[in-house]
Backbone as CSV, one residue per row, in Angstrom:
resi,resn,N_x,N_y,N_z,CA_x,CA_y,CA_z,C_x,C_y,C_z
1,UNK,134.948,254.015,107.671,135.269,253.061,106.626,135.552,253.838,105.344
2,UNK,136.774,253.155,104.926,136.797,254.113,103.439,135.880,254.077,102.627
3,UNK,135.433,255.186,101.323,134.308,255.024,100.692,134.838,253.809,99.526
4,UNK,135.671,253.815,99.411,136.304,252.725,98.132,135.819,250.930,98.762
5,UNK,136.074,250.531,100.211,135.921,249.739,100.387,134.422,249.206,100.993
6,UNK,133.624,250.743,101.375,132.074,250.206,101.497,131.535,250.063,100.318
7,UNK,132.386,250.982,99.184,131.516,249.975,97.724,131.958,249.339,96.986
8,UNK,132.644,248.306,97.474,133.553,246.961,97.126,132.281,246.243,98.190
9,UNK,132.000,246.490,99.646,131.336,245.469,99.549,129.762,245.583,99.595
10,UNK,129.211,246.754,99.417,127.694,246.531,98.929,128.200,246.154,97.199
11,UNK,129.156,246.212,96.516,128.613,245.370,95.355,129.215,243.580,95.582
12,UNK,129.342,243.181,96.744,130.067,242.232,96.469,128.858,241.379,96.991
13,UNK,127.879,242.168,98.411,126.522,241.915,98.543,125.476,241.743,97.490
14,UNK,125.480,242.736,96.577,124.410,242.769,95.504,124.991,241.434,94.707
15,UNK,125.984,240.980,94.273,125.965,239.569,93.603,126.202,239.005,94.373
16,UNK,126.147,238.742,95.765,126.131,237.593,96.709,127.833,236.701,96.255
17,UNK,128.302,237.437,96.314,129.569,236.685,96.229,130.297,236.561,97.547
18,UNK,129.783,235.351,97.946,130.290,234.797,99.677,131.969,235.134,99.854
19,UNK,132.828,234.639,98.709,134.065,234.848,98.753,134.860,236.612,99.315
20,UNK,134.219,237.339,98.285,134.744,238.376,98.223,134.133,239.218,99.569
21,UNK,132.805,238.999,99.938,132.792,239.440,101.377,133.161,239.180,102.373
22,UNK,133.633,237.588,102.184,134.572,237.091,103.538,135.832,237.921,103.331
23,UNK,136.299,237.903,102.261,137.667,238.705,101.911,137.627,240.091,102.414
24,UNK,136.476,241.189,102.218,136.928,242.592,102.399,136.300,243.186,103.808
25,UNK,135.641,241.602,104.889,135.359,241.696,106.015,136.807,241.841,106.657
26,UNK,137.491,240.601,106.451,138.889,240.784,106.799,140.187,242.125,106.817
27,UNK,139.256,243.039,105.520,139.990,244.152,105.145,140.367,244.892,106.180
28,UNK,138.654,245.137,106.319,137.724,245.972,107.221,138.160,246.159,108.406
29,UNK,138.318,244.680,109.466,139.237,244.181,110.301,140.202,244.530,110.514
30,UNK,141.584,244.665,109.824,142.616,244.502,109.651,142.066,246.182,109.559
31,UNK,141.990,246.756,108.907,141.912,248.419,108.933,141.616,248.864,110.055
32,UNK,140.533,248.607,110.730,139.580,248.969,111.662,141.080,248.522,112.908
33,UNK,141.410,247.541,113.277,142.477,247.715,114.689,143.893,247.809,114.502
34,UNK,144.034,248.587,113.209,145.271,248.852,112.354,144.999,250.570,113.738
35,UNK,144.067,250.923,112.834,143.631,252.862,113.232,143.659,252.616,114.195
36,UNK,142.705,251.907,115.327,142.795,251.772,116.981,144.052,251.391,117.523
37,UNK,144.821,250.724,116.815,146.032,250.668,117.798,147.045,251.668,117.769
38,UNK,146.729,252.228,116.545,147.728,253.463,116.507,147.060,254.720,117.265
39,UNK,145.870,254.826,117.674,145.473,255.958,118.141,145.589,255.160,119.832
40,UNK,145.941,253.918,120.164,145.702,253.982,121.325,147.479,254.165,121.410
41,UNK,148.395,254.134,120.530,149.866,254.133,121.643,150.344,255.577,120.646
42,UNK,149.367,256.642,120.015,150.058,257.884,119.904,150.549,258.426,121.044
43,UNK,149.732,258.322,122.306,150.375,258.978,123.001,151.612,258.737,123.681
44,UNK,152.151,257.781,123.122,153.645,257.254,123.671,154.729,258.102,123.092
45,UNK,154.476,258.841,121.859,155.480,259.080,121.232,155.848,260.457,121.510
């Protein structure tokens, strides 16, 4: 996980702001099977 976006959300934890952690769960997500799908079809290329 990038370090920029684990402390986006331990501070988004420390004020309990429901919004912004639903938001940078999604990030997270979206990052996280962004990297896996590209490491699963490198070897195509």
């Amino acid at each position: 996980m990038p370090k920029w976006l684990s402390n986006q959300i331990m501070r988004a934890f420390h004020k309990r702001d429901r919004r912004q952690i639903r938001l940078l769960n999604d990030c997270w997500f979206f990052y996280y099977n962004r990297q896996h799908l590209s490491d699963d079809y490198s070897h195509l290329q």
